[in-house]
C-alpha positions in Angstrom: -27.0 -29.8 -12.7 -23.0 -28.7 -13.2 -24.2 -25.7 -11.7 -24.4 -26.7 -8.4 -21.5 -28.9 -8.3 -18.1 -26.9 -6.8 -15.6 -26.0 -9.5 -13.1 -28.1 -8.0 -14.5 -30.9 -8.1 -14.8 -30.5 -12.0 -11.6 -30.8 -14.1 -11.2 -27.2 -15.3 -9.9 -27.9 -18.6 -13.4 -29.4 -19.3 -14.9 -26.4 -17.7 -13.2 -24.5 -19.9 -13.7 -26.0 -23.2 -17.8 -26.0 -22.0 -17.4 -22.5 -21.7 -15.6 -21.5 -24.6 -18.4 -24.1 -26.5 -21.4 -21.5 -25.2 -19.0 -18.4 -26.1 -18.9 -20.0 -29.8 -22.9 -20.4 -29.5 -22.8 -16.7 -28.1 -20.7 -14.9 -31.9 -22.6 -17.1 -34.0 -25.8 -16.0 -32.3 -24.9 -12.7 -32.5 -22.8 -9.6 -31.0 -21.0 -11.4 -27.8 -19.1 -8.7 -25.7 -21.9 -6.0 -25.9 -20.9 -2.3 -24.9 -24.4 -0.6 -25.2 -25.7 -1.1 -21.1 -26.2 1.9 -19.3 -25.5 1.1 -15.9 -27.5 3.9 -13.6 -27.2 2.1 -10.0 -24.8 0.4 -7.7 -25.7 -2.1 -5.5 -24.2 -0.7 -2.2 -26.1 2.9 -3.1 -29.2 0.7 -3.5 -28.9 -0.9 0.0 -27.7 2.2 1.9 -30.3 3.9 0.2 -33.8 1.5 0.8 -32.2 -0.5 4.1 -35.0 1.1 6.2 -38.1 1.1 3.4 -40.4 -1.6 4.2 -41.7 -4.4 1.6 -44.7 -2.4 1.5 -43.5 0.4 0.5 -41.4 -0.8 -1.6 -44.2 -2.2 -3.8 -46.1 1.1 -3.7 -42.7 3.1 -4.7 -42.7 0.8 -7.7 -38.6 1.5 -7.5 -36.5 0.7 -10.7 -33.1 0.1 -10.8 -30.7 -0.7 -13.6 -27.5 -2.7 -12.8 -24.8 -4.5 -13.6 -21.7 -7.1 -12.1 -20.0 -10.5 -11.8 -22.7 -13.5 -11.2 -21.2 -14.7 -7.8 -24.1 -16.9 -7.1 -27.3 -19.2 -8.5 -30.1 -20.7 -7.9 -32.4 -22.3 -10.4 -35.4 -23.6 -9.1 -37.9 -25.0 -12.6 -40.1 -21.5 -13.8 -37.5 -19.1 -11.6 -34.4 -18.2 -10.7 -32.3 -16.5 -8.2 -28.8 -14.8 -8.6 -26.3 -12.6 -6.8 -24.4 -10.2 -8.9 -21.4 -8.4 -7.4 -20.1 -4.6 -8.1 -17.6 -2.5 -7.2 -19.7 -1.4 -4.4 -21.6 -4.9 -3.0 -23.6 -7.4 -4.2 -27.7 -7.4 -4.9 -29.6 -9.8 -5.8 -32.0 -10.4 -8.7 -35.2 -12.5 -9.2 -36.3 -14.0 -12.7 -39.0 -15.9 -14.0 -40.7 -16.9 -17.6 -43.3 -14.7 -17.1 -41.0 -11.7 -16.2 -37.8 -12.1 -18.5 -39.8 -14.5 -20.9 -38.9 -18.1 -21.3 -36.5 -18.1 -23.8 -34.4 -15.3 -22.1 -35.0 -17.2 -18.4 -33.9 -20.9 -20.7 -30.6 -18.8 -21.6 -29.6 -17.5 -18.3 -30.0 -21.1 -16.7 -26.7 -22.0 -18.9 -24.8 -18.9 -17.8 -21.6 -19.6 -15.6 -21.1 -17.8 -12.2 -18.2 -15.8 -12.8 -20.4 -14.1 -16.0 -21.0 -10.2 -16.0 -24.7 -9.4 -16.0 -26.9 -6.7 -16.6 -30.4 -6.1 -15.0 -32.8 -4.2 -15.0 -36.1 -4.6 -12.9 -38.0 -3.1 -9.4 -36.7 -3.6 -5.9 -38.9 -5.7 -3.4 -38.2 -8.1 -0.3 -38.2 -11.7 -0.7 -40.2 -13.7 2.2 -37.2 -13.5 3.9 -36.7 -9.5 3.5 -33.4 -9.7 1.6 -33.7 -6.7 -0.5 -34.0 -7.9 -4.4 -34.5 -6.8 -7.8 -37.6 -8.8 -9.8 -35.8 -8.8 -13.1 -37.7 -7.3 -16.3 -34.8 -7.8 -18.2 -31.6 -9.5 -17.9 -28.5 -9.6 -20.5 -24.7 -11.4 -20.7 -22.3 -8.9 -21.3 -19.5 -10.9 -20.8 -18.8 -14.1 -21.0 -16.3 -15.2 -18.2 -14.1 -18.6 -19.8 -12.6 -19.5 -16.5 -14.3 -21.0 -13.4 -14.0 -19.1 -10.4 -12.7 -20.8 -7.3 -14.3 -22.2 -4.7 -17.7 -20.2 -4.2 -17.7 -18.8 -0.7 -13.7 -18.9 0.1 -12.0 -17.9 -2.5 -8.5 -18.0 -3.1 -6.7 -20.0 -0.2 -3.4 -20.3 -1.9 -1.7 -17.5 -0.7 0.9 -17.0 -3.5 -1.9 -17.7 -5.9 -3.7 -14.3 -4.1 -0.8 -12.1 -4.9 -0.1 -13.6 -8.4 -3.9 -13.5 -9.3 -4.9 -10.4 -7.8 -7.6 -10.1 -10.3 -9.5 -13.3 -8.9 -8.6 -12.7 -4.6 -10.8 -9.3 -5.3 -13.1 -10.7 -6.9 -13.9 -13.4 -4.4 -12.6 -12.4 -0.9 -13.9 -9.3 0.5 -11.2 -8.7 3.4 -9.3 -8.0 0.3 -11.1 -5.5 -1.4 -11.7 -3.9 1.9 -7.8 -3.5 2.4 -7.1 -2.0 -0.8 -10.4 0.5 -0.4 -8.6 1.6 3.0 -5.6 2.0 1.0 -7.3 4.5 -1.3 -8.7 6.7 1.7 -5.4 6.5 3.6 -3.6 7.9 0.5 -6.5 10.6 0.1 -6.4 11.5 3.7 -2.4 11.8 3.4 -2.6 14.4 0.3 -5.8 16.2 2.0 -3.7 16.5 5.2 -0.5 18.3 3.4 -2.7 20.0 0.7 -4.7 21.7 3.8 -1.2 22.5 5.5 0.1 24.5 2.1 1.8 22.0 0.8 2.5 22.1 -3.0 2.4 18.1 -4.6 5.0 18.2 -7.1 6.3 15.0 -9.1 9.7 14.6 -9.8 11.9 12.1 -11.8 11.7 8.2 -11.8 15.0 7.8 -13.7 17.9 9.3 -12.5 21.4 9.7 -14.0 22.8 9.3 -10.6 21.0 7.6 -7.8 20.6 9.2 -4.6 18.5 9.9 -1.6 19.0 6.7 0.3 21.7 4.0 0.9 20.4 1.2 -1.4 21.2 -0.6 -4.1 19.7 0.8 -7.5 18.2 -1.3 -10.4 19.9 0.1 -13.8 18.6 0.7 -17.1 20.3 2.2 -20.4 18.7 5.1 -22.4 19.1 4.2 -25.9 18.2 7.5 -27.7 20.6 9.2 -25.2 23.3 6.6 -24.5 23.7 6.6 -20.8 23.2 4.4 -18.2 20.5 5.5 -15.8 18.6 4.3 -12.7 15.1 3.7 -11.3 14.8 6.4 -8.1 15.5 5.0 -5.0 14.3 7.7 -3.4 13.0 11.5 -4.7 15.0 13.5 -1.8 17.5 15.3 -3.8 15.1 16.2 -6.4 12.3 17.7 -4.1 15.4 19.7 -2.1 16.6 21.1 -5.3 13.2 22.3 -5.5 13.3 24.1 -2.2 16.1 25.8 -3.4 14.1 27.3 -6.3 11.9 28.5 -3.6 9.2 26.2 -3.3 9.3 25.7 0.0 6.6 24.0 1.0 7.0 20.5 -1.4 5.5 16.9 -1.0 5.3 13.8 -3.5 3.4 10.4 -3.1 5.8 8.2 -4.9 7.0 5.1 -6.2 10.3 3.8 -5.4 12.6 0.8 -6.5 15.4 -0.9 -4.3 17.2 -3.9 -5.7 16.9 -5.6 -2.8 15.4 -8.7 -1.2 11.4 -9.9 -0.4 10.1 -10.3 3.0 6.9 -9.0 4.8 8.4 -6.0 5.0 9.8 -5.2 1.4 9.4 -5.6 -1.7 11.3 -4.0 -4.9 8.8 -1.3 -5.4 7.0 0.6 -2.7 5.4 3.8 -2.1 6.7 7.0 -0.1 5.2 10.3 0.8 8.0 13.0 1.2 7.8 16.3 1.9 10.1 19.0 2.7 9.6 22.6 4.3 11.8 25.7 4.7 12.4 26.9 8.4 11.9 23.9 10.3 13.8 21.5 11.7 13.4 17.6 13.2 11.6 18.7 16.4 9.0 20.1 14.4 8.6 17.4 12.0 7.8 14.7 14.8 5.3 17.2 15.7 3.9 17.3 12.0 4.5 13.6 11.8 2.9 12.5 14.7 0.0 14.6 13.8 -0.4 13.5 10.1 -0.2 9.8 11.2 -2.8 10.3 13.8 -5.2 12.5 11.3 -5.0 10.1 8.5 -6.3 6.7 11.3 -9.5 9.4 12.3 -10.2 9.9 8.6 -9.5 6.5 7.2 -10.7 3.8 9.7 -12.7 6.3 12.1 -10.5 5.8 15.0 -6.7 6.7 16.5 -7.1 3.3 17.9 -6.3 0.4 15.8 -5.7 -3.5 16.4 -2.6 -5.0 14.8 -1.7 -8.8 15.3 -4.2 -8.6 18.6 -2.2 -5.7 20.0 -3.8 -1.8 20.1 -1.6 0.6 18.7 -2.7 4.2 20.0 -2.4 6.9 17.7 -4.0 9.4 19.7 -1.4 9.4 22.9 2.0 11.6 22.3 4.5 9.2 20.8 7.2 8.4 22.6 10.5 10.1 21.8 14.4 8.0 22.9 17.7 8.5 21.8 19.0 5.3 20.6 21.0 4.4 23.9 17.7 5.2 25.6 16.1 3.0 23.4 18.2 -0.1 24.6 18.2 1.0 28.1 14.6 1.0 28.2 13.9 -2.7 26.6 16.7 -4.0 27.7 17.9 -2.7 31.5 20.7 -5.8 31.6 22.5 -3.7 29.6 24.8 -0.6 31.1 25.3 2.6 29.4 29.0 2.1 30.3 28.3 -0.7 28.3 26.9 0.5 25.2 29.6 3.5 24.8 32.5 0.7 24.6 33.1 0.1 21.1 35.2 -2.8 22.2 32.2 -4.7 24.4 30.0 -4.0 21.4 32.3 -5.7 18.8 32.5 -8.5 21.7 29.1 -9.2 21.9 28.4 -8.8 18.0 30.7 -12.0 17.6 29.6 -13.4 20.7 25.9 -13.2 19.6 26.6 -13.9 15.7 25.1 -10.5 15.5 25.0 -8.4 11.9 27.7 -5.1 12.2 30.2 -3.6 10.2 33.7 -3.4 12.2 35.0 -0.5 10.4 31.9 1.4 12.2 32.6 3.9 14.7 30.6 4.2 18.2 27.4 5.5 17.2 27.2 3.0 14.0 27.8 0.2 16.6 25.1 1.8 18.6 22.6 1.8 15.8 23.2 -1.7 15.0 23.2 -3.2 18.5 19.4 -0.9 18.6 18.6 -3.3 15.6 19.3 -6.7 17.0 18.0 -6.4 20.0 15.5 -3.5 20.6 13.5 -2.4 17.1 11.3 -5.5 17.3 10.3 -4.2 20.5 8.8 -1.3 19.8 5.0 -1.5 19.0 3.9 1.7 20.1 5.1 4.6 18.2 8.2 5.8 19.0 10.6 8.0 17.7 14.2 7.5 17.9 16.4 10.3 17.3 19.5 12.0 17.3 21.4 9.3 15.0 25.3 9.0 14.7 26.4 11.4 11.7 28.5 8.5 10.1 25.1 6.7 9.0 23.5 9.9 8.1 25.4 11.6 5.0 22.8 13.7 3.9 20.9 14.9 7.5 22.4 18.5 9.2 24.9 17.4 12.3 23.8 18.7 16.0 25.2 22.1 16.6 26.5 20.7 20.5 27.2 17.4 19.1 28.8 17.4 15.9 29.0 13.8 15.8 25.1 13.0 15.9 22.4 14.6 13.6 19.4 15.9 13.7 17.3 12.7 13.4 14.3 11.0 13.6 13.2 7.5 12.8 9.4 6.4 13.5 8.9 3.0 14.6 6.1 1.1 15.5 5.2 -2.5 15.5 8.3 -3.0 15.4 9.8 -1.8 12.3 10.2 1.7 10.9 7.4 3.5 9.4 9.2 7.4 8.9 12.3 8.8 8.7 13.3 12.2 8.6 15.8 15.1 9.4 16.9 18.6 9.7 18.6 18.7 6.2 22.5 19.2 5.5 22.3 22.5 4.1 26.0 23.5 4.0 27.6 22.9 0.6 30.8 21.5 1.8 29.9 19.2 4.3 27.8 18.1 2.4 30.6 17.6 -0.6 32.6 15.8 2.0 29.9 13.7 3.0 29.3 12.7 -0.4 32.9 11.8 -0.3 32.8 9.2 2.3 29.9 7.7 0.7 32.1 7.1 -2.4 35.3 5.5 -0.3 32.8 3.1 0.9 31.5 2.0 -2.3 35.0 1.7 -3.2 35.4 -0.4 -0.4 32.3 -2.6 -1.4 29.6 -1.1 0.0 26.9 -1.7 -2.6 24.1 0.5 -0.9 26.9 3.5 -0.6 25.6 6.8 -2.2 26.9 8.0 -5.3 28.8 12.0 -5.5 26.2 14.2 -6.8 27.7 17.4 -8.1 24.6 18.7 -9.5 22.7 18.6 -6.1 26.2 20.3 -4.5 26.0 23.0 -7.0 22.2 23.5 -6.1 23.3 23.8 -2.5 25.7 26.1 -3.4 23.3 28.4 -4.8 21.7 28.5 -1.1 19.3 26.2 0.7 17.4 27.4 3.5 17.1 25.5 6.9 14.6 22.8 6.0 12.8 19.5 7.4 12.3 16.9 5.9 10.3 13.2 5.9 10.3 10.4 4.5 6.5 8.3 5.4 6.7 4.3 4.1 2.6 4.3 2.8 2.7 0.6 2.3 4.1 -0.4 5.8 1.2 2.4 7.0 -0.9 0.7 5.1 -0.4 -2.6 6.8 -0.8 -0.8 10.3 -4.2 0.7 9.1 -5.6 -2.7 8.1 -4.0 -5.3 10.3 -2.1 -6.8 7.7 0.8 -8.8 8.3 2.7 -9.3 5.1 3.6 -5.9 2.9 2.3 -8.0 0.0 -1.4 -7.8 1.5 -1.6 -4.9 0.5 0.1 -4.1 -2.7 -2.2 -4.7 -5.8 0.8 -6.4 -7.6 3.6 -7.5 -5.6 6.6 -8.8 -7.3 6.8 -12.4 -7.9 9.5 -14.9 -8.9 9.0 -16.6 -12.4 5.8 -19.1 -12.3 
């Protein structure tokens, strides 16, 4: 029986032209997409809820139960029949026989297709073997699945094919569907956390005349009703500070960014941030906040401050660590000399000794930063904040009142790459003009990722902003943490794709 023989073993053009055959049987026969089944139960309610009730009692409760999902597996054995439909919540199984379903109803169902969306209704028992099961009264096709799925207990195993058919990985692998169910708690968890903190969620625009709010390269659009040239939001900083301004001063938004930049594990052109801002703080607090956020959102997500990534325990619960980025160096790498790393000279040496990525018209603290890249961010896996970074790679974050020429800054990192990033903000109008300035002489010079001068947000400074904190949190890369997921497109629903 083609039932029982894999799908790929079958060509699938034939499998589909079978299928569309019975789909043809299905409209002349009558209505073939029905809409009227009331589905009352879930399968993962049903177990939780009878796991302990005994066969016995199970046949004196006389339980009935009336759901529906995908067909995921079959057995046809002559007069009876055994199936495993799959929900959002699990899967169940379901018993039929002639003299249950009736044979004509039991004759139909044998040339259904695994991958078809069922409907049953019957009572619960326990099969000889105590699997909790549903002795069908009635069953019904609601619709009529034309494709076969893959391979019936694995699932996809071409990666790309799992990102490009999403539809089909949940459907058949449920590491998967687990990941993106953690996804959905650790977002919850995040807005529970700030909403119980009296935090207003505020959304705020996805097109912007002028792009701002991070050094990256913005993708570009055209309004055709208005006539201008606008851009997808690279980040919403500038818009949720203007906002503080007006005097909400307590602000956060879960969004959706875009970067016209390249794919790796770690990025993709779309991504999701949670930002928040709040009057009368600064950076020291916000590592505290942070810190305790982070470690909150583990407890209520995945039960534990503990989790495993790539076979090594990240610990949420200890106090993170906090370096400067000299520290940093120092620490994971003691061969180098802080005499050293405040040459600028022996830095520019060992960048073209080392074929190492820098920019020579970088001062000493932009050297610092990207000596920390090459040789120390991969190294840190437990959380760790770095902080107080050089003002020249900082244009919007408030300098240090003893060191004008460092901010007040933070960067979270942890398995190796950065998860947060936040600052005491840059509340003085004309710094912040000048600032803006620089940004523009280095576009000028080439610097795609430069920022853009924003006059609007100067004249909204200039109306008064009050000392305020601020964060950046990377959800996705979070996300990847939380579930032990190495590649950011694990755990995106849709990750961009080239062309097929």
């Amino acid at each position: 029986m083609t039932d029982n023989i894999p799908a790929e073993h079958q060509d699938e053009n034939q499998i589909i032209a079978e299928r569309r055959a019975k789909l043809a049987a299905l409209r002349e026969a009558g209505v073939a997409f029905p809409n009227d089944f009331e589905r009352t139960d879930f399968a993962g309610d049903i177990h939780v809820k009878y796991a302990e009730v005994s066969k016995e009692a199970l046949a004196e409760q006389a339980v009935t139960v009336q759901f529906a999902g995908r067909m995921m597996l079959k057995r046809v054995m002559g007069k009876a029949s055994f199936a495993t439909l799959q929900d959002m919540s699990g899967r169940l199984q379901i018993y039929l026989s002639n003299d249950l379903v009736g044979e004509d109803i039991h004759q139909s169902f044998k040339h259904w297709d695994l991958g078809d969306i069922v409907g049953a209704t019957g009572v619960l028992f326990r099969t000889k073997t105590g699997e909790l099961t549903v002795q069908a009264h009635s069953v019904r096709l609601l619709a009529k699945s034309l494709r076969p799925l893959p391979e019936k207990f694995h699932g996809l195993t071409d990666q790309e094919q799992k990102y490009r058919q999403r539809y089909v990985d949940l459907m058949t692998n449920d590491d998967s569907r687990h990941v993106f169910i953690t996804r959905s708690k650790i977002v919850q968890a995040i807005r529970q956390f700030m909403m119980g903190h009296g935090f207003l969620e505020v959304e705020t625009p996805m097109m912007h005349p002028i792009p701002g709010g991070a050094a990256a390269k913005p993708f570009v659009t055209h309004h055709n009703a208005l006539d201008m040239e606008m851009f997808l939001r690279i980040a919403p900083e500038l818009y949720l500070k203007r906002l503080v301004v007006g005097g909400m001063e307590k602000v956060f938004e879960i969004n959706r960014n875009f970067r016209n930049e390249g794919l790796s594990t770690r990025h993709n052109p779309e991504f999701t941030m949670m930002e928040f801002y709040e009057a009368y703080r600064d950076y020291r607090y916000l590592m505290d906040f942070t810190e305790a956020l982070l470690r909150e959102t583990a407890r209520v997500a995945t039960g534990s401050e503990q989790v495993s990534y790539n076979g090594v325990i990240i610990d949420l619960g200890k106090p993170f660590d906090r370096l400067t980025i000299v520290q940093a160096v120092r620490k994971y790498n003691p061969d180098y000399t802080e005499a050293q790393l405040n040459d600028r000279d022996w830095l520019i040496n060992w960048f073209e000794s080392n074929k190492g990525k820098y920019r020579a018209t970088d001062g000493l603290g932009g050297l610092q930063l990207s000596f920390f890249e090459e040789t120390t961010e991969t190294q840190l896996m437990q959380p760790t904040f770095i902080i107080d970074y050089p003002a020249e790679v900082s244009p919007l974050a408030r300098r240090s009142d003893t060191q004008p020429d460092i901010t007040e800054r933070f960067e979270l990192f942890m398995t190796g790459r950065e998860l947060a990033n936040g600052f005491s903000e840059l509340n003085d109008p004309e710094d912040q003009a000048e600032r803006f300035m620089e940004q523009v002489r280095q576009k000028e010079a080439g610097d795609e990722e430069a920022m853009h001068y924003d006059a609007d947000y100067i004249r909204a400074l200039e109306y008064g902003l009050p000392p305020t904190g601020g964060c950046g949190i990377g959800i996705d890369r979070f996300v990847m943490l939380l579930t032990d997921s190495a590649s950011i497109r694990d755990v995106i629903l849709f990750p961009q794709m080239r062309a097929e």
